[in-house]
KEKOL-141088 format. One line per 5 residues: number of its first residue (from 1); their letters; for each residue z, y, x of C-alpha. Coordinates in steps of 0.02 Angstrom, whole numbers, plus 50000, padded with zeros to 5 digits. Example, Ala and Ser with C-alpha at 12.3 -4.5 7.8 and 13.67 -1.06 7.14 Angstrom:
2
1) as) 50390,49775,50615 | 50357,49947,50684
END
This chain:
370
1) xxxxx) 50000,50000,50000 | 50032,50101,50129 | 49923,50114,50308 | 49908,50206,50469 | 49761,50176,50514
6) xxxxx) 49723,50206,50723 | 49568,50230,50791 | 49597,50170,50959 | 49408,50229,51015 | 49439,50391,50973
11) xxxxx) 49599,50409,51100 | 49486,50343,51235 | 49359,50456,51212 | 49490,50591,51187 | 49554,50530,51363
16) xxxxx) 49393,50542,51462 | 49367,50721,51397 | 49539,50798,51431 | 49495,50707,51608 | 49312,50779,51617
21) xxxxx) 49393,50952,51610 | 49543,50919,51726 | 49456,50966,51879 | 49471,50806,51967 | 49644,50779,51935
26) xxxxx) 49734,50617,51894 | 49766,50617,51710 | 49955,50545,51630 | 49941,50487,51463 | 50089,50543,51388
31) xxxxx) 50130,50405,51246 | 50304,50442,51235 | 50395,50443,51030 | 50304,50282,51004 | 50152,50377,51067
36) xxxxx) 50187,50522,50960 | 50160,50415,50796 | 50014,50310,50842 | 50113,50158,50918 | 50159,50160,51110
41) xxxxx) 50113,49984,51157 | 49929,49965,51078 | 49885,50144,51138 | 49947,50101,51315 | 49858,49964,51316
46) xxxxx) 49702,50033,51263 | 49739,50187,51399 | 49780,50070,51553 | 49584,49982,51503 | 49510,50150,51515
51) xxxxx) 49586,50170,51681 | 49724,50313,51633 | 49805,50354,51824 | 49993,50365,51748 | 50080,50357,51583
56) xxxxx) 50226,50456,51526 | 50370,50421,51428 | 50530,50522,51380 | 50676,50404,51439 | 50692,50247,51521
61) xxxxx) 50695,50122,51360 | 50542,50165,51332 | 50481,50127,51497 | 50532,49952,51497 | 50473,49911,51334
66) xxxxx) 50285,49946,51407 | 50330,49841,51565 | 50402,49712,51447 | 50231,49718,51375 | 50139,49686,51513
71) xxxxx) 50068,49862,51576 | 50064,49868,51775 | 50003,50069,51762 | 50127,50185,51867 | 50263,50239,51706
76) xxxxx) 50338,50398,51735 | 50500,50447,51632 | 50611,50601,51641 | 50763,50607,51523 | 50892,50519,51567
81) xxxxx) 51081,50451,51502 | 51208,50518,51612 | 51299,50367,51604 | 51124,50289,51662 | 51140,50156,51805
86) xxxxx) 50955,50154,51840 | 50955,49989,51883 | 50842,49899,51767 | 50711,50073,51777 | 50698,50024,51981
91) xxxxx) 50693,49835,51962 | 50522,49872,51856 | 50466,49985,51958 | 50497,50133,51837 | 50476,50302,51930
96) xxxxx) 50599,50417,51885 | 50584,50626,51856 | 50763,50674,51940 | 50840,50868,51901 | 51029,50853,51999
101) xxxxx) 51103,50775,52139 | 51204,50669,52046 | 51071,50589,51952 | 50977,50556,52158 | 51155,50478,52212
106) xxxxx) 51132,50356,52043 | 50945,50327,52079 | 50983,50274,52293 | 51140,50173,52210 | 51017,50078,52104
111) xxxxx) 50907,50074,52269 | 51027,50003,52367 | 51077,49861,52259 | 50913,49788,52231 | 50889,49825,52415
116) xxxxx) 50718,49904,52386 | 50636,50095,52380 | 50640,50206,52204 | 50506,50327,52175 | 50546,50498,52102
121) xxxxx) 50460,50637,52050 | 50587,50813,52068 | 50578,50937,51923 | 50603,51125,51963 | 50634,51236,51789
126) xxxxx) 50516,51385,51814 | 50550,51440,51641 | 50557,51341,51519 | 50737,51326,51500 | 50751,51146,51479
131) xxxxx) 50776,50992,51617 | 50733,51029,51786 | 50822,51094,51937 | 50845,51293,51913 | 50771,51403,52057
136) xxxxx) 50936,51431,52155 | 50989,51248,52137 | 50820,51198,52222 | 50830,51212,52378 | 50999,51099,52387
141) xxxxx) 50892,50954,52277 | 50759,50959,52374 | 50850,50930,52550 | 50945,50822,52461 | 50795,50707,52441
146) xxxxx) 50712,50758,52595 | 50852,50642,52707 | 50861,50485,52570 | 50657,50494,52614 | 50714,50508,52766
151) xxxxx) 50819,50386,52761 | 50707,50239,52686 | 50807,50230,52506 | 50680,50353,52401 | 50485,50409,52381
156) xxxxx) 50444,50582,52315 | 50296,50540,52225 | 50289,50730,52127 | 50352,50876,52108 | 50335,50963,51914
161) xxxxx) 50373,51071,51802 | 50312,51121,51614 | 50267,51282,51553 | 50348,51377,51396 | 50145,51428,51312
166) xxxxx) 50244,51566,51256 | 50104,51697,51324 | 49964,51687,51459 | 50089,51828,51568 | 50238,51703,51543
171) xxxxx) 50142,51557,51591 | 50053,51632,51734 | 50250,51688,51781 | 50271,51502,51776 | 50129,51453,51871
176) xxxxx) 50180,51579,52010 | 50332,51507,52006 | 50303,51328,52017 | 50194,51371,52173 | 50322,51463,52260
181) xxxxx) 50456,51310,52226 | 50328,51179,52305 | 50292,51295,52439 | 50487,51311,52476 | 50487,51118,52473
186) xxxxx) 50386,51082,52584 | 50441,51227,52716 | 50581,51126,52701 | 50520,50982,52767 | 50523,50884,52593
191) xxxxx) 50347,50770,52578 | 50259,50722,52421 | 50094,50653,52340 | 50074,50754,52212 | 50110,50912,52099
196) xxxxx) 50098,50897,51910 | 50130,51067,51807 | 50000,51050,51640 | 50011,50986,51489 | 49877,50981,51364
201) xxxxx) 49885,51163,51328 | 49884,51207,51505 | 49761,51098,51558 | 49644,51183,51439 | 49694,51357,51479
206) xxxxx) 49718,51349,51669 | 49615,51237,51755 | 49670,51335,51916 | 49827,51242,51909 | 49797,51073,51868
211) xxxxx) 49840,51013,52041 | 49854,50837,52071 | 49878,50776,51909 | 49881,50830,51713 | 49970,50760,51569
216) xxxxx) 49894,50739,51415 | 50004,50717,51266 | 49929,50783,51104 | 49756,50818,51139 | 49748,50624,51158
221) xxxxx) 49777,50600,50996 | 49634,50699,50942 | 49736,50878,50890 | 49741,51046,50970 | 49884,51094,51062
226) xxxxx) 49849,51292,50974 | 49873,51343,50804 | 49732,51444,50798 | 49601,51299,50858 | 49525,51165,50793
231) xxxxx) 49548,50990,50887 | 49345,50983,50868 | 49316,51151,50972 | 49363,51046,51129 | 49281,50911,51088
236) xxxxx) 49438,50797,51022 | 49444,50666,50895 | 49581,50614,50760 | 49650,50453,50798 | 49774,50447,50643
241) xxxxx) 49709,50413,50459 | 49856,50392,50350 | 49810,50290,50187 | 49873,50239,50043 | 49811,50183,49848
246) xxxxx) 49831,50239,49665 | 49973,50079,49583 | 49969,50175,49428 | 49896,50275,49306 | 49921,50368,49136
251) xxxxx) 49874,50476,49020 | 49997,50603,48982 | 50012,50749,48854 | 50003,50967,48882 | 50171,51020,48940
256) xxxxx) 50210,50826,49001 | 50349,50839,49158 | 50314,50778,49310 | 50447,50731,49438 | 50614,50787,49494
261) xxxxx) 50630,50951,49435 | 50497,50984,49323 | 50409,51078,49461 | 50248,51059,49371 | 50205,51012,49198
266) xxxxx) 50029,50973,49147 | 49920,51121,49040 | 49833,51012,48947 | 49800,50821,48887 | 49779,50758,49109
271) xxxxx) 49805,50591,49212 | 49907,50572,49310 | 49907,50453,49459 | 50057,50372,49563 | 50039,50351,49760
276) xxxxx) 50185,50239,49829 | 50217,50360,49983 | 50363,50466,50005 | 50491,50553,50133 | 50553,50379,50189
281) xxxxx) 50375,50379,50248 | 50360,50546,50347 | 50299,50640,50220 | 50404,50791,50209 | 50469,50847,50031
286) xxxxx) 50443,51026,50076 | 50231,50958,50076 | 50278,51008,49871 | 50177,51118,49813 | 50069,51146,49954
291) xxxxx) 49977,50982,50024 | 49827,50928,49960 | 49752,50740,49968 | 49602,50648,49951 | 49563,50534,49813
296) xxxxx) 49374,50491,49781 | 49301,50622,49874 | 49407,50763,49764 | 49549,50852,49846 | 49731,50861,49740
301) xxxxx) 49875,50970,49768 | 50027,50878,49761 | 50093,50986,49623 | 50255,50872,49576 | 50415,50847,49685
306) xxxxx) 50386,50726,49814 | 50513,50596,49806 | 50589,50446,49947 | 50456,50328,49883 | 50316,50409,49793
311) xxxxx) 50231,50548,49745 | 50122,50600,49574 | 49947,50665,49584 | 49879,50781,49421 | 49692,50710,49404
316) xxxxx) 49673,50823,49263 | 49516,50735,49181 | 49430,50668,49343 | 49414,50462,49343 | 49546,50381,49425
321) xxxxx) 49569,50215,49450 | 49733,50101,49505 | 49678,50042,49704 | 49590,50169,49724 | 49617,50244,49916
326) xxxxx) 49698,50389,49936 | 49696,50501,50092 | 49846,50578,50157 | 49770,50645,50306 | 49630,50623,50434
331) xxxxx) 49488,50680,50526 | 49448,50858,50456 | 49251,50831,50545 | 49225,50678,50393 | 49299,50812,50258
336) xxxxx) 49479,50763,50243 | 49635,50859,50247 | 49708,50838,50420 | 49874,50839,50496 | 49863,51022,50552
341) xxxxx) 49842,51079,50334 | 49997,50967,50321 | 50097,51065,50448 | 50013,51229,50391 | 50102,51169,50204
346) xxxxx) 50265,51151,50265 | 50275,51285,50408 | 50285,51157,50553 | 50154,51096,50694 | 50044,50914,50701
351) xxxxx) 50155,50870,50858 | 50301,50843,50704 | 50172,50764,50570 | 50091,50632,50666 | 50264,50585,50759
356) xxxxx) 50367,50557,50608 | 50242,50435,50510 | 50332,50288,50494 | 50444,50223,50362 | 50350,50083,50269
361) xxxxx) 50185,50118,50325 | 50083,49979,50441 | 49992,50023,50587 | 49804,49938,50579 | 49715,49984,50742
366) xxxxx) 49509,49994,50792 | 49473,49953,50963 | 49659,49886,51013 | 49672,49761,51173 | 49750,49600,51142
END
């Protein structure tokens, strides 16, 4: 009744493009939050075919569930427990993005026991606000892991950051930034492979600083990372089509309620049609009102209060069917109302859309990799 349907093809292609304008850079595919909706394993899979250089995840968990599935690519992650032990991330070969001394001392503990070398990558905040080593704790980080290099029990594989795309002066502060902190590093004797900075934003803006290597997290999944573009304008295509079908139908009288509320009651003699999707499901009650669907070609506003499990469709005097498909959102380019009108409804971003989908829904994939 209810189906996610991803196009695996389409995140490949969405790959080579993001790659194609990344200057010769490596590219990360970033498939953290279950690869932000889509389903980390199958997309991974389908990335480390293509050839993807690195994939990124939030925290470690997630890290080991793609090793437990068999993917060999380099896995970065970079948010960690503080009670983290680091142990299990350094037995799989996990690399690690480090911000404090104390979490280096946990990663060379780790190290140690397994008697083997961890790779990190050190994060510097130039902005942002967020993880990441602030400017004056720097230099004490990165001397820090200058002598465990030194001293056989670590690789510095990167040093990153990740800008605020608050404003092309504040992330050209940023950039400025980020240079000066690697140039500081390595003045201080600190070496590295690599320097990763962009996201997808970034590596569409500033192609001057993709460096070594990009990460692509939303573009991959066919959407802009701008408000104000259109995935299709850089050459992107929608991965996610979220489905579901008409399990009932009826012919209701003028003034007839319709769900919690009484937000809407019909004009005149209409049909109305039941969808079997709700907020359990990622679709956000606020969507009331303001989101529109596709059922047979015609779009619908859903007019009545969307509920946990459902949500009613006025058909007025159109032909409706029960099983008839119903499209929540997808690929704008075939006509349908995307992801980025359902976070226009509800005053949030496609980053939040696509991510929460879940609930009861199945995942069906095109082009996955057994």
């Amino acid at each position: 009744m209810r189906e996610l349907v991803i196009d695996l093809d389409a995140i490949a292609g969405n790959l080579h493009t993001m790659r194609a304008g990344s200057v010769g850079a490596k590219v990360m595919g970033v498939v953290k939050a279950n690869a932000y909706g889509h389903g980390m394993v199958p997309v991974a899979k389908r990335l480390e075919a293509e050839g993807v250089d690195y994939l990124g995840v939030a925290d470690i968990g997630e890290a080991l569930e793609l090793r437990a599935a068999g993917i060999k690519t380099p896995v970065l992650a970079w948010l960690h427990d503080p009670r983290e032990t680091y142990l299990e991330a350094v037995r799989h070969d996990i690399e690690l993005g480090l911000a404090t001394i104390a979490q280096l001392e946990s990663v060379v503990a780790a190290a140690k026991t397994l008697g083997t070398v961890a790779a990190v990558h050190l994060k510097v905040d130039t902005g942002l606000g967020r993880n990441g080593a602030t400017l004056h704790e720097w230099p004490a980080l990165v001397a820090e892991a200058r002598d465990l290099a030194a001293a056989g029990l670590i690789r510095v594989v990167g040093v990153f950051s990740h800008l605020s795309v608050t404003s092309a002066a504040d992330d050209l502060a940023q950039i400025e930034k980020f240079d000066a902190a690697v140039e500081q590093a390595r003045n201080l004797g600190l070496e590295f492979e690599m320097r990763h900075l962009l996201a997808s934003d970034g590596a569409i803006l500033y192609p001057q600083a993709c460096y070594e290597m990009v990460r692509i997290g939303i573009a991959l999944y066919g959407f802009s990372p701008f408000i104000d573009h259109s995935a299709d304008e850089y050459g992107l295509r929608t991965a996610m089509t979220a489905k579901s079908v008409v399990v009932q139908t009826k012919r209701v009288p003028a003034g007839h309620g319709v769900s919690y509320g009484y937000l809407h009651r019909t004009e005149g003699e209409r049909t109305l049609a039941l969808i079997p999707v709700g907020y359990a499901e990622g679709l956000p009650r606020e969507a009331t009102g303001a989101a529109q669907v596709s059922i047979r070609g015609h779009r619908y506003t859903i007019l009545a209060r969307i509920a946990m499990d459902q949500f009613v469709i006025d058909c007025g005097d159109d032909e409706v069917e029960v099983g008839d498909e119903v499209v929540l959102f997808g690929d704008p380019t075939l006509g349908l109302p995307s992801a980025d009108s359902l976070a226009r409804a509800v005053g949030t971003i496609n980053y939040e859309i696509v991510t929460r989908m879940g609930g009861r829904f199945k995942r069906r994939y095109i082009g996955e990799v057994q």
